[in-house]
C-alpha positions as CSV (number, residue, x, y, z in Angstrom):
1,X,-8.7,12.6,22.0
2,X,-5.2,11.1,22.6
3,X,-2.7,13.4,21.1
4,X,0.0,11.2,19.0
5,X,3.2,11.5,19.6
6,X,4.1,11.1,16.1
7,X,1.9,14.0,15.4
8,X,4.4,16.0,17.1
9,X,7.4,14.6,15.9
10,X,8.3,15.2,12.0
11,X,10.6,12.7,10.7
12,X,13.0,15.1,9.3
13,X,13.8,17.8,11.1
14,X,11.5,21.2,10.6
15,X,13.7,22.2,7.1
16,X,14.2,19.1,5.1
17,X,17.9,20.9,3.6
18,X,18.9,21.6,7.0
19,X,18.1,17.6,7.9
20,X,19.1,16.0,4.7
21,X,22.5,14.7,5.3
22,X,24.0,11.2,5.9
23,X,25.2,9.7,9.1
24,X,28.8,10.8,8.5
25,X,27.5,14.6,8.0
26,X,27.3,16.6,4.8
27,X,27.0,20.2,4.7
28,X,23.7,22.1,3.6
29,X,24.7,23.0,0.2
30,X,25.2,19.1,-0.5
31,X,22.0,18.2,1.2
32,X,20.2,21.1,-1.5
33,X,22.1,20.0,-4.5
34,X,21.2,16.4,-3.3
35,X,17.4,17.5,-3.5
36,X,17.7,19.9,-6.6
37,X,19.1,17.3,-8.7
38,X,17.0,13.7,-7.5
39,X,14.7,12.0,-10.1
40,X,14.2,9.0,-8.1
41,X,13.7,8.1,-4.9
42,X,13.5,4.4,-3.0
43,X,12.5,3.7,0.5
44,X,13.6,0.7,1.9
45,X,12.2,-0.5,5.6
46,X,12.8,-3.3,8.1
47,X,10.1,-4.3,9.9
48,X,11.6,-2.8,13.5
49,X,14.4,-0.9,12.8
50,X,13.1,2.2,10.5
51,X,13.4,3.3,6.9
52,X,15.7,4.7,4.2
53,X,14.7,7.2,2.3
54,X,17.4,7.0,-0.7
55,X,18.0,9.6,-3.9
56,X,19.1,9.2,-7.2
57,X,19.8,11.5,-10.0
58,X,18.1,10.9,-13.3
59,X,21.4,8.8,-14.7
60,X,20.6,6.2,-11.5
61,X,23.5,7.7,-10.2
62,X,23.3,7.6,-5.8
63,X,23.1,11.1,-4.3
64,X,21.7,10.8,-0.9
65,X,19.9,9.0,1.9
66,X,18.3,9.7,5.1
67,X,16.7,7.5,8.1
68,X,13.1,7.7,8.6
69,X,11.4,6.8,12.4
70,X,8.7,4.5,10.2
71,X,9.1,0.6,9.9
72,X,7.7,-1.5,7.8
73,X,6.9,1.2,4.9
74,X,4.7,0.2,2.4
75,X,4.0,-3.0,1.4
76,X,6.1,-4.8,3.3
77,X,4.2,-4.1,6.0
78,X,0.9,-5.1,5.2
79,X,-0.7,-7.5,1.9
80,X,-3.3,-4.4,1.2
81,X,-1.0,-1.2,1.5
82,X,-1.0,-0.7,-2.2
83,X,1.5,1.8,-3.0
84,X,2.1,5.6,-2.6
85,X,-0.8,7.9,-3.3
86,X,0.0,11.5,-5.1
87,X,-2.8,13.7,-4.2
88,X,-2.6,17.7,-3.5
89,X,0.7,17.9,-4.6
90,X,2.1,15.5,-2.2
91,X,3.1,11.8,-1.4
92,X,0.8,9.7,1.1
93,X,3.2,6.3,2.2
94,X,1.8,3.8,4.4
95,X,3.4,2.7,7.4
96,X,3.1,-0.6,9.3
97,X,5.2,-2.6,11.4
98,X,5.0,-6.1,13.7
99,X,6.9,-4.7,16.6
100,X,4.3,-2.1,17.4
101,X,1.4,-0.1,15.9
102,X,2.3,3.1,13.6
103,X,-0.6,5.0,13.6
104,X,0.1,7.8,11.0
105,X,0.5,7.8,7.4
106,X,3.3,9.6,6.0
107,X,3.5,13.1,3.8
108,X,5.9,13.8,1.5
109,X,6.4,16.5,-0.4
110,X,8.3,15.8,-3.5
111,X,10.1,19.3,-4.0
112,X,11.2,19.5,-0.6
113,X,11.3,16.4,0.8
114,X,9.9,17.6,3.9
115,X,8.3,14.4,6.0
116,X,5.5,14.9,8.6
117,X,3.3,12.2,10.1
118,X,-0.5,12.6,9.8
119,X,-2.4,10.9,12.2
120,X,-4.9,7.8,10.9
121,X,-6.4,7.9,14.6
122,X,-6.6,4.3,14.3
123,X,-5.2,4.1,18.0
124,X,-2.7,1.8,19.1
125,X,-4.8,-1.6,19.2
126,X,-4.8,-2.5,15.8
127,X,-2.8,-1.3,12.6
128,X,-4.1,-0.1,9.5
129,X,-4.4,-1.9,6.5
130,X,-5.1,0.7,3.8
131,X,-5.9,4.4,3.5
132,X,-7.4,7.0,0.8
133,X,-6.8,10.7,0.7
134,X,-9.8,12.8,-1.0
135,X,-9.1,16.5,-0.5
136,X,-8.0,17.5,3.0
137,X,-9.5,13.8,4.4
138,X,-7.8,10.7,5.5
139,X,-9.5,7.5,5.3
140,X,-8.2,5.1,7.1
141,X,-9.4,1.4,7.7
142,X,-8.4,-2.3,9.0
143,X,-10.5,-5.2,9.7
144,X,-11.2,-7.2,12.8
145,X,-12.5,-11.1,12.5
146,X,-15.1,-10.6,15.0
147,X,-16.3,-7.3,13.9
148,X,-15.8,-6.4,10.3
149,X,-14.5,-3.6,8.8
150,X,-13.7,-0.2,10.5
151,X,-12.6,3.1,8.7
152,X,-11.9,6.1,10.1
153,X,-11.8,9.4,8.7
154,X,-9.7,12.2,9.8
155,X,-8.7,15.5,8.7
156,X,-5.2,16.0,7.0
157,X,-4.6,19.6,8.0
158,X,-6.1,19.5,11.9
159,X,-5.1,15.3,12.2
160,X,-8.2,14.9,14.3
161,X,-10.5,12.2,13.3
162,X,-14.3,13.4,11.6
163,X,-16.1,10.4,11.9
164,X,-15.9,6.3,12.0
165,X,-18.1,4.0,10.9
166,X,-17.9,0.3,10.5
167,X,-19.2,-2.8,8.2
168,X,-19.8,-5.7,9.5
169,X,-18.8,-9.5,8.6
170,X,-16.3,-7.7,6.2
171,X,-12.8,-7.4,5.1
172,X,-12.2,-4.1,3.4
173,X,-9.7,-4.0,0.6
174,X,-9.5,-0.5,-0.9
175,X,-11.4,2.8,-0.5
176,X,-11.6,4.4,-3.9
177,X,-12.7,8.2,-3.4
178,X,-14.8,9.2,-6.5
179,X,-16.2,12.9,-6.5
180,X,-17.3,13.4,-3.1
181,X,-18.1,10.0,-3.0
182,X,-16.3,6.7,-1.9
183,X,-16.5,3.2,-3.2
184,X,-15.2,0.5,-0.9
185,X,-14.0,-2.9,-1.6
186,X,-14.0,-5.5,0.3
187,X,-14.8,-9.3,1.4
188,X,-17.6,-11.1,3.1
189,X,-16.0,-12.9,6.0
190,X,-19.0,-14.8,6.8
191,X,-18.2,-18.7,5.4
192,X,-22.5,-19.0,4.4
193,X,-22.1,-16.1,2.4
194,X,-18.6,-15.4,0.4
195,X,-18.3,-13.3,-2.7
196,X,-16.8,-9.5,-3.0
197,X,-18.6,-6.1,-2.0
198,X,-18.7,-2.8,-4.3
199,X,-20.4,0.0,-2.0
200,X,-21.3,3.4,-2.6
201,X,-20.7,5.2,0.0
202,X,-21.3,9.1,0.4
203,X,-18.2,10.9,1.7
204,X,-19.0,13.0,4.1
205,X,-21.1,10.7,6.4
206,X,-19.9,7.5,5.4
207,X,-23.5,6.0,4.8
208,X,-23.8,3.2,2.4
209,X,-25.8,4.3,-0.7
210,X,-25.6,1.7,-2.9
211,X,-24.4,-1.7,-2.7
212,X,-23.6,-4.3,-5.2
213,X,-22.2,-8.2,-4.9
214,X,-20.2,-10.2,-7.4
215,X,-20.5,-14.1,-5.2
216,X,-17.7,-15.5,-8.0
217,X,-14.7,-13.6,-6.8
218,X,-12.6,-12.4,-3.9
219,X,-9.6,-10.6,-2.6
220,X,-9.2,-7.4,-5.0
221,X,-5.7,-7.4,-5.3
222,X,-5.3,-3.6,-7.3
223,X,-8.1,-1.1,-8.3
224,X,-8.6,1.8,-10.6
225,X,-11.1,4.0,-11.5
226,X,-11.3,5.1,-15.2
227,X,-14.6,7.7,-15.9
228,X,-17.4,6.2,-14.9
229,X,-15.5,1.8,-15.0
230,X,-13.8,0.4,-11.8
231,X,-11.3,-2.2,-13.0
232,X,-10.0,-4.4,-10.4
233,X,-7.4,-7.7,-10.6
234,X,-9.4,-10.7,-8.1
235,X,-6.9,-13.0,-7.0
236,X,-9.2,-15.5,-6.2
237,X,-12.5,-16.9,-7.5
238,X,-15.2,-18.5,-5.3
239,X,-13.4,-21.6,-4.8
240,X,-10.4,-19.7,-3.3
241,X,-8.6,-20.9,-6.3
242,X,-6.0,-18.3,-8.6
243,X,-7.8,-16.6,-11.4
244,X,-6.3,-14.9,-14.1
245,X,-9.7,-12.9,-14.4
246,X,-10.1,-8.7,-14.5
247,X,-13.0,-7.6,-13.0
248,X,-15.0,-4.5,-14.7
249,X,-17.6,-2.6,-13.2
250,X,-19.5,-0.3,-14.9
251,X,-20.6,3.0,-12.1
252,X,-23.0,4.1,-14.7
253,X,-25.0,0.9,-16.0
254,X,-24.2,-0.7,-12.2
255,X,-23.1,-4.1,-14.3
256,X,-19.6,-6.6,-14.1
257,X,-17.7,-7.2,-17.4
258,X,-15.1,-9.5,-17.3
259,X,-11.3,-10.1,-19.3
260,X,-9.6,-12.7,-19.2
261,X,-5.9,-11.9,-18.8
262,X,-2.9,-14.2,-20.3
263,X,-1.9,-15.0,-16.6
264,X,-3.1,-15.6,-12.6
265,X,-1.7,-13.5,-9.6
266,X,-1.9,-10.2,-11.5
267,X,-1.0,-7.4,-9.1
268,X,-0.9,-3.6,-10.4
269,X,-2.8,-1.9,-12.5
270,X,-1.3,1.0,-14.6
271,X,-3.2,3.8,-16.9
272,X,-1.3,5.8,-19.9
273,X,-2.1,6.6,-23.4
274,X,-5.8,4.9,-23.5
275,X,-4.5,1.5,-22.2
276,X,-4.2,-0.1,-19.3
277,X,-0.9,-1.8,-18.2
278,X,-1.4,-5.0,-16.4
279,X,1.3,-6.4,-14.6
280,X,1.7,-10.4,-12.9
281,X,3.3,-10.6,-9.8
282,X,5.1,-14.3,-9.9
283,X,6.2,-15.3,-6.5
284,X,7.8,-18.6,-7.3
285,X,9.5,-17.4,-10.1
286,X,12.1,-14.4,-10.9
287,X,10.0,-12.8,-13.9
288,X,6.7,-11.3,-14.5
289,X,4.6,-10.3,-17.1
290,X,3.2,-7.4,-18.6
291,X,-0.4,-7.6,-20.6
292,X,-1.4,-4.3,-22.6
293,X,-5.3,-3.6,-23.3
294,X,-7.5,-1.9,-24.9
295,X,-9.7,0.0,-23.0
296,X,-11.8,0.6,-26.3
297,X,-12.3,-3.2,-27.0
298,X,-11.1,-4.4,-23.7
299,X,-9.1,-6.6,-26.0
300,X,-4.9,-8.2,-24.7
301,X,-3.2,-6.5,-27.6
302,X,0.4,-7.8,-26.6
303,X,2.3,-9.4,-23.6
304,X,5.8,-8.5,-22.5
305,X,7.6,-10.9,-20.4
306,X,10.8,-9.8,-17.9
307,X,13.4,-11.7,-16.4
308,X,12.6,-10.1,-12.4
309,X,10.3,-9.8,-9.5
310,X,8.8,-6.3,-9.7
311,X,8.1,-4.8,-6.4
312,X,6.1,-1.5,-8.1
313,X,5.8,-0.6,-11.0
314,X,5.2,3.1,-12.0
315,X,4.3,4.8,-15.4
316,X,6.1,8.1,-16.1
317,X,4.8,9.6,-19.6
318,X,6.7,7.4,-21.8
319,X,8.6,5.7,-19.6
320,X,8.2,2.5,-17.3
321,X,9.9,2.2,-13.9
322,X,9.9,-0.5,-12.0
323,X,11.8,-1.6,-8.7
324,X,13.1,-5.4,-7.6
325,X,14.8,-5.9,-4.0
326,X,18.3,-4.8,-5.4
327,X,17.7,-2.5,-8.8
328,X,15.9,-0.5,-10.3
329,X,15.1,-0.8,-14.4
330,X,13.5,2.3,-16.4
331,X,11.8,1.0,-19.8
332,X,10.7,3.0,-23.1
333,X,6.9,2.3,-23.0
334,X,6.3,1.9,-26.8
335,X,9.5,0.0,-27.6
336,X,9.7,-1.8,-24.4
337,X,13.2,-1.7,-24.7
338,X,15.3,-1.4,-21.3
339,X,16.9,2.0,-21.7
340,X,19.0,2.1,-18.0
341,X,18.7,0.0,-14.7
342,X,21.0,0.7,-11.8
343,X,21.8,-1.0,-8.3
344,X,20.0,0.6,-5.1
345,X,22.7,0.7,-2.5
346,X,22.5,-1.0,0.8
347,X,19.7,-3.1,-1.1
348,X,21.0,-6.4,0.7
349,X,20.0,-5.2,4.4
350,X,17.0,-3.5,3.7
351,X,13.5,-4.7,2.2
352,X,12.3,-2.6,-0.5
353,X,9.3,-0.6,0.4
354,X,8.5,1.9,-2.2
355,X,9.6,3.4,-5.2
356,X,9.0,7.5,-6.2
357,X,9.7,9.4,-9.8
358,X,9.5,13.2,-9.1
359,X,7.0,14.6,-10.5
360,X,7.0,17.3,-13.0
């Protein structure tokens, strides 16, 4: 196997304190405070010329940033990449870029701040559209028009890849891991027979166990997975026209519910306190929409309206944090009052990519 170079080359250096510092140089007692005392983190990106990995204290106030050798991070570099993963403790960001193939996927760890680049083993032909971490695996995929869906599985803590398999006259959307098992998402490319794909698919040799279709929808635009219910935002239905559907598919009773939500184009999907937190993305406009439900009654219990274009949008116990291309705003969750927002810095030259809270 082809040994990456970006296996072999950590983005910071091997002690993230040593490496912490800004262009113009700040000793290693700054670059420690500057990681003691960060609550949030932003990574902008350019599609050819790298990333900036910035930190803020807890008051919004700027502490730190540092250049990362990945362009394109996040969603800016691909429509599927869907947003940081926190799994084992750590931070899995996607990487993509049109100048050239990235075939890793970064880890972060959110105490340290220590970067290293596991490999997707993708190769260098195509770039991945989405990944899933499940334990100490990688699953990383991207889909060809002439021969469906590939995904390839790799181990986190040796990088080499496990096993690949592929799905043909498909466009895979997510990979949901799901107790040893994986559920995949994807599209029908074939024009004689459209509609979306649920599969069960065991984890360890990737076959297909189970497999259902729902022929009335496409493109799943967010997923998550609550017990034993996928919920999923289409953007599509079968005419290729918007829908301002949720999709809800029960693992147990193998059947589709569906909601209908107060607006089209919804794009995350956000879990706290029994109720799911759906959130519009509104590209020809500078606000979105928030929808709260139920997940008792699957009932819209209330809307909430802002005057931006969220980026991400992350829930923090009882807070709300969400990220535009120049600020970042932190809401109370049950008032839904704006408590703080403050500027990101260098926002105008940059593209935002993603948006971190520290765990606690």
């Amino acid at each position: 196997m082809k040994n990456l170079n970006v296996a072999i080359k950590p983005l910071f250096l091997a002690v993230m304190f040593a490496g912490f510092a800004l262009a113009g140089g700040c000793d290693q007692k700054s670059a420690r405070a500057s990681v003691e005392k960060y609550k949030y983190a932003v990574i902008l990106s350019m599609q050819q010329g790298g990333s900036l990995l910035q930190l803020y204290d807890a008051d919004g106030n700027f502490l730190d940033s540092k250049r990362l050798k990945a362009s394109g991070v996040d969603e800016n570099g691909s429509a599927y990449l869907n947003g940081p993963q926190y799994e084992n403790g750590k931070w899995y960001i996607g990487v993509a870029s049109d100048a050239k193939s990235q075939d890793f996927v970064l880890e972060l760890d959110p105490e340290t701040l220590n970067v290293k680049d596991v490999p997707a083993n993708v190769g260098n032909r195509y770039q991945y559209t989405g990944y899933a971490v499940d334990g100490d695996h990688l699953y990383a995929f991207y889909s060809t028009p002439d021969r469906g869906a590939h995904i390839i599985k790799s181990s986190l803590s040796s990088g080499k890849m496990a096993k690949q398999t592929e799905i043909r006259h498909n466009i895979l959307y997510h990979i949901i891991p799901n107790h040893g098992s994986l559920i995949f998402l994807s599209d029908s490319d074939d024009p004689q027979d459209p509609g979306m794909y649920l599969r069960i698919v065991d984890g360890d040799s990737l076959k297909i166990e189970k497999e259902f279709k729902n022929p009335d929808y496409l493109f799943p635009r967010d997923v998550l997975l609550i017990h034993d219910k996928l919920y999923m935002v289409p953007l599509l239905d079968a005419s290729e026209m918007e829908t301002n559907q949720l999709l809800i598919f029960d693992l147990k009773n193998e059947n589709w519910e569906t909601v209908r939500l107060p607006f089209q184009n919804a794009r995350y999907l956000r879990l706290t306190d029994h109720k799911l937190y759906i959130f519009e993305e509104n590209t020809d406009a500078d606000h979105h929409t928030m929808a709260i439900m139920n997940l008792k009654t699957n009932e819209i219990e209330d809307t909430v309206t802002f005057d931006y274009e969220a980026k991400e949008v992350l829930i923090d116990k009882d807070t709300m944090v969400s990220g535009s291309d120049g600020k970042v705003y932190i809401y109370d969750l049950k008032t839904r009052k704006l408590k703080k927002a403050f500027a990101i810095k260098n926002a105008d030259d940059w593209m935002f990519g993603s948006l971190l809270v520290r765990p606690e």
